[in-house]
py3Dmol code that shows the C-alpha trace and the ligand (Angstrom):
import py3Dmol

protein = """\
ATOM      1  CA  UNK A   1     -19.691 -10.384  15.865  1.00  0.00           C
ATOM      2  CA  UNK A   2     -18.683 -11.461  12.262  1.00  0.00           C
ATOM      3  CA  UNK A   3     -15.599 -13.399  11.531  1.00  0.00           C
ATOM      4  CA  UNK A   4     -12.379 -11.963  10.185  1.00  0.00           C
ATOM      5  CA  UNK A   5     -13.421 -14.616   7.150  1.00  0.00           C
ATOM      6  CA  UNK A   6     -16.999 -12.831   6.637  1.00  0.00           C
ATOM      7  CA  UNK A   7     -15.322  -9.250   6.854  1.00  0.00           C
ATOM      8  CA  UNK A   8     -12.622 -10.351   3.950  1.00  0.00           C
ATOM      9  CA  UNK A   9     -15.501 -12.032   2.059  1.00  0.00           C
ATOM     10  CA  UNK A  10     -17.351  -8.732   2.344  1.00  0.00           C
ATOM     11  CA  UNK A  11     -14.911  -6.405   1.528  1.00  0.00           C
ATOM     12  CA  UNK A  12     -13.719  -8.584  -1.646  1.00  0.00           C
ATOM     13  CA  UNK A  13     -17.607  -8.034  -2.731  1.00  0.00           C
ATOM     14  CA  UNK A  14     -17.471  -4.546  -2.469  1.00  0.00           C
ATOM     15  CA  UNK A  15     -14.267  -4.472  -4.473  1.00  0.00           C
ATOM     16  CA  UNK A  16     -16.060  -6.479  -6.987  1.00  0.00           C
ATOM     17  CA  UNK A  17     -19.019  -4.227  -7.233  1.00  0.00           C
ATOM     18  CA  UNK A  18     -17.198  -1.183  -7.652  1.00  0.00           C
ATOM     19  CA  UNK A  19     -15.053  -2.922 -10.636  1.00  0.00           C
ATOM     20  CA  UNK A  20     -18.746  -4.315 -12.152  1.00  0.00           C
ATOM     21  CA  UNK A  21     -19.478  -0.756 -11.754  1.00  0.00           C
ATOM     22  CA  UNK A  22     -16.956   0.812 -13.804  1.00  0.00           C
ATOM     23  CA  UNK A  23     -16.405  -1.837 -16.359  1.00  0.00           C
ATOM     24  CA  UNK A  24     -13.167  -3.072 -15.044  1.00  0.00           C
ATOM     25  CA  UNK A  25     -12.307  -6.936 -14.319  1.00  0.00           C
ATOM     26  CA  UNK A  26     -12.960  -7.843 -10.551  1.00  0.00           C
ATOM     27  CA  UNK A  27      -9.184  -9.085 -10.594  1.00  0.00           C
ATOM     28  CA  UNK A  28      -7.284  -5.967 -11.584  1.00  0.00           C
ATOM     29  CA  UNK A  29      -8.104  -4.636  -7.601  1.00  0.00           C
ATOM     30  CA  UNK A  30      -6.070  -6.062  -5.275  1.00  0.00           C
ATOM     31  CA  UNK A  31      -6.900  -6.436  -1.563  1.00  0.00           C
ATOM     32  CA  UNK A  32      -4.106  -5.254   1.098  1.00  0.00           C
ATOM     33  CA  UNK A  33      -5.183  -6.082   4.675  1.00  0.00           C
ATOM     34  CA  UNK A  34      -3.790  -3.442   7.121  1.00  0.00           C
ATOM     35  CA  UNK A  35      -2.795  -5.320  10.154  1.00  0.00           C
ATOM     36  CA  UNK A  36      -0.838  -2.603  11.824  1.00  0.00           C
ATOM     37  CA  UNK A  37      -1.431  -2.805  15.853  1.00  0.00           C
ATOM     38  CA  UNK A  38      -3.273  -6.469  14.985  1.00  0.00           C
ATOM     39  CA  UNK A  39      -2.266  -9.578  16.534  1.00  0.00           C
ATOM     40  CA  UNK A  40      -0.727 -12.241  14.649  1.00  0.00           C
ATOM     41  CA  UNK A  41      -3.679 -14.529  15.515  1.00  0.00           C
ATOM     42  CA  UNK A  42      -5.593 -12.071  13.251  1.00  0.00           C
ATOM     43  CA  UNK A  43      -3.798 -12.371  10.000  1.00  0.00           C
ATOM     44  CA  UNK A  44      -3.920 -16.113  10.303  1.00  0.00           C
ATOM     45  CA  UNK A  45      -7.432 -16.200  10.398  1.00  0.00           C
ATOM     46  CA  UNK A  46      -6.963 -13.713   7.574  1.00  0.00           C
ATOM     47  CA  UNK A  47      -4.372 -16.009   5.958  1.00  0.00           C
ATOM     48  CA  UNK A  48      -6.586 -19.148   6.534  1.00  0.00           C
ATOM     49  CA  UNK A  49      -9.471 -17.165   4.440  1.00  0.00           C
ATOM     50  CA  UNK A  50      -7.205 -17.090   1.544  1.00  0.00           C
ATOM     51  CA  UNK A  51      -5.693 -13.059   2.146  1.00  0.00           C
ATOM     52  CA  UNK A  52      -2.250 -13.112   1.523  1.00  0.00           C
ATOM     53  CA  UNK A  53      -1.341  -9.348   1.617  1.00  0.00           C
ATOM     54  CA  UNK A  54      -0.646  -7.189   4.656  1.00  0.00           C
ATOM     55  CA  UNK A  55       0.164  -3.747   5.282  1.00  0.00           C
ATOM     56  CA  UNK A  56       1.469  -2.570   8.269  1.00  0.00           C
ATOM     57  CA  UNK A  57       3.044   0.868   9.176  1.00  0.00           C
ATOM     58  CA  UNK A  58       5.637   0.656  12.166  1.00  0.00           C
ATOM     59  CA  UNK A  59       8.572  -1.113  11.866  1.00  0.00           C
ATOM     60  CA  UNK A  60       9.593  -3.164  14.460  1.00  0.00           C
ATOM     61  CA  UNK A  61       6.331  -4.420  14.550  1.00  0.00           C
ATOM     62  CA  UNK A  62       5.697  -5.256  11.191  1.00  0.00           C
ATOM     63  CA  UNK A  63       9.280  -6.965  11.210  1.00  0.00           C
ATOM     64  CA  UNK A  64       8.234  -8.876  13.774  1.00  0.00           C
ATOM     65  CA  UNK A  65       5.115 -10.416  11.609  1.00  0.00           C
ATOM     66  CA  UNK A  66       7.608 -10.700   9.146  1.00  0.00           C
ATOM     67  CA  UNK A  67       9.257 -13.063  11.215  1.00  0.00           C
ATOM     68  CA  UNK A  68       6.639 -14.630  12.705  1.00  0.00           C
ATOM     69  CA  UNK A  69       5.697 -15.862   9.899  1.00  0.00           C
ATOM     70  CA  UNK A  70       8.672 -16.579   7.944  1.00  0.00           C
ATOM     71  CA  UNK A  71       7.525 -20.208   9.053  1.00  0.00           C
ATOM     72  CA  UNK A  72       4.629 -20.501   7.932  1.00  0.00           C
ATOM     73  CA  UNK A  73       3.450 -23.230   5.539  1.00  0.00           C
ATOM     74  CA  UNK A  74       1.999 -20.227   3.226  1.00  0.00           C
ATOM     75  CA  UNK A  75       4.870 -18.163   3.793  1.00  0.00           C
ATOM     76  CA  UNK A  76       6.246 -18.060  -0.010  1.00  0.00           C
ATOM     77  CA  UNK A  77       2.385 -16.710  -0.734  1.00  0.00           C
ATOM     78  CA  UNK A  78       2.243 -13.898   1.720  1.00  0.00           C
ATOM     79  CA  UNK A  79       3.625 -10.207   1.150  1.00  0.00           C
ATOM     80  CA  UNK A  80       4.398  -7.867   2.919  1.00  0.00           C
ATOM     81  CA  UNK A  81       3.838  -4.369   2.266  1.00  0.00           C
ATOM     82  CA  UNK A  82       5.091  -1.614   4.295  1.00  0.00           C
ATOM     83  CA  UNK A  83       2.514   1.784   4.355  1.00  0.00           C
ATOM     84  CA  UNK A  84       3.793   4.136   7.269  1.00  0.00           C
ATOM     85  CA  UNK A  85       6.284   7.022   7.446  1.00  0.00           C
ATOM     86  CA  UNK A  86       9.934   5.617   7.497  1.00  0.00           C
ATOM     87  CA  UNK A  87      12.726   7.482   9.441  1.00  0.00           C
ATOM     88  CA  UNK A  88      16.119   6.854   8.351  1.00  0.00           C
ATOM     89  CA  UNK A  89      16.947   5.231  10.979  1.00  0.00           C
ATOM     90  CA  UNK A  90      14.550   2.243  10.150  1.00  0.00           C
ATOM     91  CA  UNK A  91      15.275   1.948   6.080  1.00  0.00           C
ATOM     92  CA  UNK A  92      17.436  -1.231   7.574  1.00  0.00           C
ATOM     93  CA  UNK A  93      15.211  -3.325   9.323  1.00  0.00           C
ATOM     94  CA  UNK A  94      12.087  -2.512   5.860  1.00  0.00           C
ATOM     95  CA  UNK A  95      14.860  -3.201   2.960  1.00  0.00           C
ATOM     96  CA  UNK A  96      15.768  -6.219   5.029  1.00  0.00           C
ATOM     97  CA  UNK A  97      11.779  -7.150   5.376  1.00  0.00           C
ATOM     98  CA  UNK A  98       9.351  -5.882   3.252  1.00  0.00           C
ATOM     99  CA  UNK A  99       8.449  -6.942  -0.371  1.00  0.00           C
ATOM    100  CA  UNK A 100       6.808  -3.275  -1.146  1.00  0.00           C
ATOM    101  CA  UNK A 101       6.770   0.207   0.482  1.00  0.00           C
ATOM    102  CA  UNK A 102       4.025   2.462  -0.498  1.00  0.00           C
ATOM    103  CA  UNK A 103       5.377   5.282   1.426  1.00  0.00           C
ATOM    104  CA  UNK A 104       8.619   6.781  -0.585  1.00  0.00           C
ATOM    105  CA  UNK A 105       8.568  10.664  -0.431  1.00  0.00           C
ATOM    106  CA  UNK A 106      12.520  11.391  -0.273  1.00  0.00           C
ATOM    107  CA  UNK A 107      15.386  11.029  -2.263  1.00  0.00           C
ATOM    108  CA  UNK A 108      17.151  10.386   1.053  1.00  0.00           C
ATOM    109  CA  UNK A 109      14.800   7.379   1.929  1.00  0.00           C
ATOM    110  CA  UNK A 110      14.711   5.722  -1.596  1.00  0.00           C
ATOM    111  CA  UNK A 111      18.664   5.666  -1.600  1.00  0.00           C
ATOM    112  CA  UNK A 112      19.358   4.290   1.842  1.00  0.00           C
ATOM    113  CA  UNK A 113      16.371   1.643   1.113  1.00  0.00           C
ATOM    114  CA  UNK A 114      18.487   0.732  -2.394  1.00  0.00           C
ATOM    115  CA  UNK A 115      21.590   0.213  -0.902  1.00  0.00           C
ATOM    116  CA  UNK A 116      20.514  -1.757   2.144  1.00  0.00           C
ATOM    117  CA  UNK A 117      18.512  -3.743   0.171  1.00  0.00           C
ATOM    118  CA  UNK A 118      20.059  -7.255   0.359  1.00  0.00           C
ATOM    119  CA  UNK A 119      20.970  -8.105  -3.258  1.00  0.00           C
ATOM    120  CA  UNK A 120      19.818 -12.077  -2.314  1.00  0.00           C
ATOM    121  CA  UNK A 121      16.403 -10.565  -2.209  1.00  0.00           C
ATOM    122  CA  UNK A 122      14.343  -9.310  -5.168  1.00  0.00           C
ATOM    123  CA  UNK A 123      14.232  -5.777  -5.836  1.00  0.00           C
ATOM    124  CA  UNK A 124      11.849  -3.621  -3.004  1.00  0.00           C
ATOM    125  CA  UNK A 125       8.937  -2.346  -4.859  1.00  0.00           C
ATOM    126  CA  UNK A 126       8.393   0.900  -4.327  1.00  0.00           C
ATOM    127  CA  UNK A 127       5.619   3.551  -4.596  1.00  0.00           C
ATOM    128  CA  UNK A 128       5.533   7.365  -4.187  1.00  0.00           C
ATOM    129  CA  UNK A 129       3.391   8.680  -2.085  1.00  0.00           C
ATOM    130  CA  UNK A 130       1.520  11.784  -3.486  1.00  0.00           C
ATOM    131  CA  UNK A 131       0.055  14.168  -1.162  1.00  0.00           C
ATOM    132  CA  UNK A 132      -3.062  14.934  -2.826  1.00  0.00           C
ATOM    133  CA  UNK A 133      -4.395  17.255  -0.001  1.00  0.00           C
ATOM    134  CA  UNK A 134      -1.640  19.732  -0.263  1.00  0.00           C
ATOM    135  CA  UNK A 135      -1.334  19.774   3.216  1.00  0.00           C
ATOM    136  CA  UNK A 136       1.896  20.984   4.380  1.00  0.00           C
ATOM    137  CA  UNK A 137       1.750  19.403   7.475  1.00  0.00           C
ATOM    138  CA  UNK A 138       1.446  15.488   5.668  1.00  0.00           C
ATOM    139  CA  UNK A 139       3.631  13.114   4.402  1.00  0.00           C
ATOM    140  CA  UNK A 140       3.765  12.714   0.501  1.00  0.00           C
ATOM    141  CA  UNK A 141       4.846  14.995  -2.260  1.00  0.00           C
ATOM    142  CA  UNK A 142       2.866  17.133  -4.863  1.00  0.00           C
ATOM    143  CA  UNK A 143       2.468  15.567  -8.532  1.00  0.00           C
ATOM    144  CA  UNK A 144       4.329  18.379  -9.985  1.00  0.00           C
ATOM    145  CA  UNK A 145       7.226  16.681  -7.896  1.00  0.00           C
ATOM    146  CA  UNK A 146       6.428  13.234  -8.749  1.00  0.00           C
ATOM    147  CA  UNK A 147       8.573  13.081 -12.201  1.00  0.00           C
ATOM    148  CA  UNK A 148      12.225  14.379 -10.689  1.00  0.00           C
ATOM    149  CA  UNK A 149      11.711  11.612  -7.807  1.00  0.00           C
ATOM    150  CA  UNK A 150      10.609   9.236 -10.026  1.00  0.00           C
ATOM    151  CA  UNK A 151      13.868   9.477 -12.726  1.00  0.00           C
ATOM    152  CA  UNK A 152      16.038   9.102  -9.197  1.00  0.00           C
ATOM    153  CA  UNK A 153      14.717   6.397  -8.222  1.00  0.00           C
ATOM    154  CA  UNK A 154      14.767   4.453 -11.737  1.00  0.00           C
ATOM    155  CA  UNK A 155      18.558   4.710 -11.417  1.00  0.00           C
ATOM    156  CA  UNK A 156      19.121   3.049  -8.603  1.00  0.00           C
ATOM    157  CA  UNK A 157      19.395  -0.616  -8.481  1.00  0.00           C
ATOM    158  CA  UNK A 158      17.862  -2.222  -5.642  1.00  0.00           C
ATOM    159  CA  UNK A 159      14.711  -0.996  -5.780  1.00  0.00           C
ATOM    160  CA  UNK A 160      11.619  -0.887  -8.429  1.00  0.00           C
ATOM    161  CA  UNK A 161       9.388   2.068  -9.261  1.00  0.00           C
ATOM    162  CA  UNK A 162       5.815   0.435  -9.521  1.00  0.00           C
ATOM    163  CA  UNK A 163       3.640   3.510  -9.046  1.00  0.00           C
ATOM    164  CA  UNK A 164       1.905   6.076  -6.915  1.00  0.00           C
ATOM    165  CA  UNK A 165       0.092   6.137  -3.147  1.00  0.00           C
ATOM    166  CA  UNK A 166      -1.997   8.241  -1.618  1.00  0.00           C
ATOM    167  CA  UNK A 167      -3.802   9.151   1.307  1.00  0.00           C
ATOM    168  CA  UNK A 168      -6.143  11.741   0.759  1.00  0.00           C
ATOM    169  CA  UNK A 169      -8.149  14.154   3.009  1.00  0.00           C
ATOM    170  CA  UNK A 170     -10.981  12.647   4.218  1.00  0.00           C
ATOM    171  CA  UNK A 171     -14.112  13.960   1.558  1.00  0.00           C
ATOM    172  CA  UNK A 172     -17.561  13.529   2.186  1.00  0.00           C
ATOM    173  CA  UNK A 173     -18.787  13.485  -1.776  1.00  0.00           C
ATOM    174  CA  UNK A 174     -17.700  11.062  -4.529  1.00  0.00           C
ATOM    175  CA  UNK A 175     -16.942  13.716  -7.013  1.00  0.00           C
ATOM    176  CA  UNK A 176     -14.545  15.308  -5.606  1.00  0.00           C
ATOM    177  CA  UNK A 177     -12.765  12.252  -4.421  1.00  0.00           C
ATOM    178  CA  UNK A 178     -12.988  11.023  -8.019  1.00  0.00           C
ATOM    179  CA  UNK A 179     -11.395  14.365  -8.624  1.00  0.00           C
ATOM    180  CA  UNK A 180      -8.311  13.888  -6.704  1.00  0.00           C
ATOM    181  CA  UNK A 181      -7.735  10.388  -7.329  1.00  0.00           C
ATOM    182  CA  UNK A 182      -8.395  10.906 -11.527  1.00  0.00           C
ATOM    183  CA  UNK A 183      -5.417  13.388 -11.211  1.00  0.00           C
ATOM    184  CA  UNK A 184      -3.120  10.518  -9.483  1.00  0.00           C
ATOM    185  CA  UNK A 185      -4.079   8.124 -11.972  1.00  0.00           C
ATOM    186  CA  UNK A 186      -3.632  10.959 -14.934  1.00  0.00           C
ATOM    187  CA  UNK A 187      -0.088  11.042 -13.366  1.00  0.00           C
ATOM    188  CA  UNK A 188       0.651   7.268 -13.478  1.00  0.00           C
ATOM    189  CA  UNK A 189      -0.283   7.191 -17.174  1.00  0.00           C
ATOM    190  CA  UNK A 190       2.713   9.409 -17.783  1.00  0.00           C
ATOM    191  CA  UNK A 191       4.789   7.881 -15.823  1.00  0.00           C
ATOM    192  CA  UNK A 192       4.032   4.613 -17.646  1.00  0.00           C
ATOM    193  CA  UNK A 193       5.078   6.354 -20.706  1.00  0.00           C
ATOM    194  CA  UNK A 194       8.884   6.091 -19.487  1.00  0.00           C
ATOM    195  CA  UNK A 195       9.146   3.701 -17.373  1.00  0.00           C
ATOM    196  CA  UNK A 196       7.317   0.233 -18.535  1.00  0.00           C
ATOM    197  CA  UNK A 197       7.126  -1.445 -14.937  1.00  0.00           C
ATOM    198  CA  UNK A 198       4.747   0.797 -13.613  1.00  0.00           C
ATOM    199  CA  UNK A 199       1.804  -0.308 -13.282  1.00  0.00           C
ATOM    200  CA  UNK A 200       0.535   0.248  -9.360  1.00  0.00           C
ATOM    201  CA  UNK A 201      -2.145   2.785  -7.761  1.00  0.00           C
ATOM    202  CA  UNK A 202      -2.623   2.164  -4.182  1.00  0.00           C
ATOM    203  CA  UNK A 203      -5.387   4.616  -3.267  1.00  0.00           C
ATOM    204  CA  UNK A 204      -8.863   4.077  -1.717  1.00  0.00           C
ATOM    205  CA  UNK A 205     -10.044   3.034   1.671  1.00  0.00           C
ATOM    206  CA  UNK A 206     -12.814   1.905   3.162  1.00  0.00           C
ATOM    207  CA  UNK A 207     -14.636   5.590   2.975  1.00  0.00           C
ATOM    208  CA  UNK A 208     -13.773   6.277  -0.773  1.00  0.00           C
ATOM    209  CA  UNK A 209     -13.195   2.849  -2.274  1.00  0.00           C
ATOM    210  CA  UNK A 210     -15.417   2.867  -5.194  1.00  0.00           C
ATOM    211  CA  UNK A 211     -14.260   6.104  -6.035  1.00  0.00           C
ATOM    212  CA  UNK A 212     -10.667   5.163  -6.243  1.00  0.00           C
ATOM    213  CA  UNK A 213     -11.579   2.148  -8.262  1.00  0.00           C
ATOM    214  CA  UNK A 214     -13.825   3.940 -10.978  1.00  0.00           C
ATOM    215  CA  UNK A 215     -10.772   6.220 -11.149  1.00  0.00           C
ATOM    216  CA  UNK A 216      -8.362   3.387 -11.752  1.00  0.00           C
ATOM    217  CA  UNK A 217      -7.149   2.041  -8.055  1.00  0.00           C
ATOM    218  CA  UNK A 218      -5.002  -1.205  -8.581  1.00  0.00           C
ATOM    219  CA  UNK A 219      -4.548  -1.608  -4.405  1.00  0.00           C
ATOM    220  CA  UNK A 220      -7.117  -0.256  -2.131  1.00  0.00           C
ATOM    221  CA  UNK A 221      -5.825  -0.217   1.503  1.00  0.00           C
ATOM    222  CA  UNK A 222      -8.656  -1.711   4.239  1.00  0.00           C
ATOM    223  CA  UNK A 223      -7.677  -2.207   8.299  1.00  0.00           C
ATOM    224  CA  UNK A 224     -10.832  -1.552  10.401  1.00  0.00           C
ATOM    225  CA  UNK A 225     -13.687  -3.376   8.504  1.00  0.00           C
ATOM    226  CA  UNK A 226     -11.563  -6.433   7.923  1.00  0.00           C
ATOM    227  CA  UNK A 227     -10.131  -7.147  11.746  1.00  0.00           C
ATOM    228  CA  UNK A 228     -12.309  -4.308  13.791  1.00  0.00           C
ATOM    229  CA  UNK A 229     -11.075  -1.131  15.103  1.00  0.00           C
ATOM    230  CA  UNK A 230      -7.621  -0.529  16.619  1.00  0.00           C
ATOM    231  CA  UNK A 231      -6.591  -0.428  20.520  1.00  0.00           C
ATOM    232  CA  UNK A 232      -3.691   2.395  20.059  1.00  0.00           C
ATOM    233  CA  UNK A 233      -3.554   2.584  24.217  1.00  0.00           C
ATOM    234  CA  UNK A 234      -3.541  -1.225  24.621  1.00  0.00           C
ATOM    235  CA  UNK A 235      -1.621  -2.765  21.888  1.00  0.00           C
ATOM    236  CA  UNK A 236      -2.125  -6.824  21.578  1.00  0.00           C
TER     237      UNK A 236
END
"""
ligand_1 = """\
15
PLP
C -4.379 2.462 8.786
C -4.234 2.686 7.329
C -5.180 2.185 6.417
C -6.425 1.423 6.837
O -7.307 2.230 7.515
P -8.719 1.690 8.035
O -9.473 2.914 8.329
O -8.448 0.868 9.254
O -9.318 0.860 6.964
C -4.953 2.407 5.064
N -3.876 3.089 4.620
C -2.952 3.573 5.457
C -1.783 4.296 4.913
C -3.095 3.389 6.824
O -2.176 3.897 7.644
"""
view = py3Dmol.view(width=600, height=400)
view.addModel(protein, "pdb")
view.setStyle({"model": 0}, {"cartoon": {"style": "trace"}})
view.addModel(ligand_1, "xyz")
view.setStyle({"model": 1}, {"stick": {}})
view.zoomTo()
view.show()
């Protein structure tokens, strides 16, 4: 079995690759671990091989991590970054806790996260998340949507547009994820155009990574081949 330390290693190469591939700088992809159902023994290792940001996608247990490691001698280095669908009953406990959430499709969501949002704290950075499969049955908004979200958000002051997220449907070939993630990135480049701060595309996984990078990923999103697969039944 390889180490959590060999898997990062690994994965940061493969990141590298696709950037050499494209002609983009090996830095301008960054590496979120997604520790969700992971112990915290895991993103120490993970911390102790230099990784220093996490995504996780249920709240209580990613506020938990939080906490965990609000001791830690690293802790000003880590951050935390919240992926999974937020009810509105949660938008407390993530302003409270989280340094980014990728997963903004509502008005309703973005408000309640503004105005919870301790003003000690810096400003949540937020993404939208784009559902790129039109899929009626997924999170995430279309891209014709993204613009009217994005000029609510800008006006209120707790929280920071960065950019967009996605989670797309599962495609076998590269072109046609190229495809969908081009369009994303087409859509960020417009945004930038009004709002100067934006400058975030979390999008690519471990099955369409170098995809999502040659189309202009700045955040690619890997769980399983960093800390193994994921016990749902039997959680650590
Ligand atoms: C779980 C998850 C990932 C990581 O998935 P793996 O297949 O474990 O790499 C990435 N993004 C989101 C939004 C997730 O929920």
């Amino acid at each position: 079995m390889t180490s959590i330390k060999q898997n990062i290693a690994e994965v940061i190469n493969q990141i590298t690759l696709a950037t050499e591939k494209c002609g983009r700088a090996a830095d301008s992809v960054q590496l979120l671990a997604v520790s969700k159902t992971k112990p915290v023994e895991a993103i120490e290792e993970a911390i102790a091989a230099g990784q220093y940001a996490f995504g996780e996608n249920y709240v209580q247990e990613g506020v938990d991590k939080v906490n965990h490691f609000s001791s830690h001698p690293e802790k000003n280095l880590l951050v935390w970054h919240f992926i999974g669908p937020i009810q509105s009953n949660k938008t407390r406990l993530v302003a409270e806790h989280f340094d980014w959430v990728h997963s903004i499709d509502r008005i309703k969501t973005a408000k309640r996260l503004s105005d919870q949002r301790p003003t000690s704290m810096a400003p949540l950075q937020v993404l939208l998340q784009v559902n790129s499969s039109a899929e009626a049955t997924k999170s995430g908004i279309t891209l014709a949507e993204v613009p009217a979200l994005a000029a609510e958000i800008a006006a209120m002051p707790n929280i920071e547009l960065r950019g967009l997220m996605s989670i797309p449907q599962p495609a076998t070939d590269y072109d046609s994820q190229f495809a969908t993630f081009k369009a994303l990135a087409d859509t960020l480049e417009q945004l930038k155009l009004t709002y100067p701060n934006i400058d975030t595309l979390s999008m690519g996984m471990s099955g369409d990574m170098e995809a999502a990078i040659a189309a202009g990923s700045t955040i690619v999103r890997i769980g399983t081949a960093i800390f193994g697969a994921r016990d749902y039944g039997n959680k650590e």
